[in-house]
N, C-alpha and C positions, 0 to 999 in steps of 0.2 A: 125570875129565872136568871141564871149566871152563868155565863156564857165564858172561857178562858180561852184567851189568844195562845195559838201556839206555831211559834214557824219553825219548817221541816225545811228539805231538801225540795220538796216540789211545789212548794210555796207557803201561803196563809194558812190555817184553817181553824175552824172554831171550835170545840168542846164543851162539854156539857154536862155536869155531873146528876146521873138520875137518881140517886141515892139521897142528895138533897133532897129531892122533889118529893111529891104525896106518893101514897105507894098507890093509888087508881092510876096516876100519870103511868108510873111506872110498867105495872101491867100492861095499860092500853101499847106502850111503846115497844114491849115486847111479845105483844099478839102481834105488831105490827109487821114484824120483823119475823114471826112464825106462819104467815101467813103469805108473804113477799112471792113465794115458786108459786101460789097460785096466779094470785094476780098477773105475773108474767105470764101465765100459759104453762108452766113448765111441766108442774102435777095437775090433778083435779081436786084433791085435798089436801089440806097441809102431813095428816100423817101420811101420805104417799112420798114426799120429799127426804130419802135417808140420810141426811147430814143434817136435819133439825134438832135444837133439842128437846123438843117437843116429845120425845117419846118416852126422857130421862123423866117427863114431868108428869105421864101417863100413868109407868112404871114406879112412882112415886105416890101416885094419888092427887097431882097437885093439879089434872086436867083431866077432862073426862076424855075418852078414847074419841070419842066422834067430835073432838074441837074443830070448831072452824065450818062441819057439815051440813047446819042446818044454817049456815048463810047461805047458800045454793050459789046462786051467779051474781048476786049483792055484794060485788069486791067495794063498792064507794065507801064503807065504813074503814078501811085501810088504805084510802087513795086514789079511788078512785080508779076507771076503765076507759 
């Protein structure tokens, strides 16, 4: 993996190109990231969260409507609780 330095205004920080990577990495990083308002408590499923774009990917075919549902309270595969 390849990691690119880059400094800003509010300091270091590192980058990551996922497009490099396998496309399983990719996916998992971006369930990860569709999934984040539960973990926090904020929805109880990820399609409850309206600024995902989870819905564009529903709406697509590219996910099934009930993603994310049948982990129930099993957040550890995205991080952990």
């Amino acid at each position: 993996m390849r990691y690119r330095r880059a400094d800003a205004a509010g300091g270091i920080f590192f980058t990551v190109n996922l497009a490099e990577r396998r496309t399983d990495v990719l996916v998992r990083h971006i369930g990860y990231i569709h999934f984040n308002p539960v973990k926090h408590g904020w929805v109880t499923l990820p399609v409850d969260w309206p600024h995902s774009t989870l819905h564009s990917k529903i709406e697509r075919g590219m996910a099934a409507s009930n993603w994310g549902g049948e982990m129930g309270d099993r957040v550890d595969g995205y991080g952990g609780r």
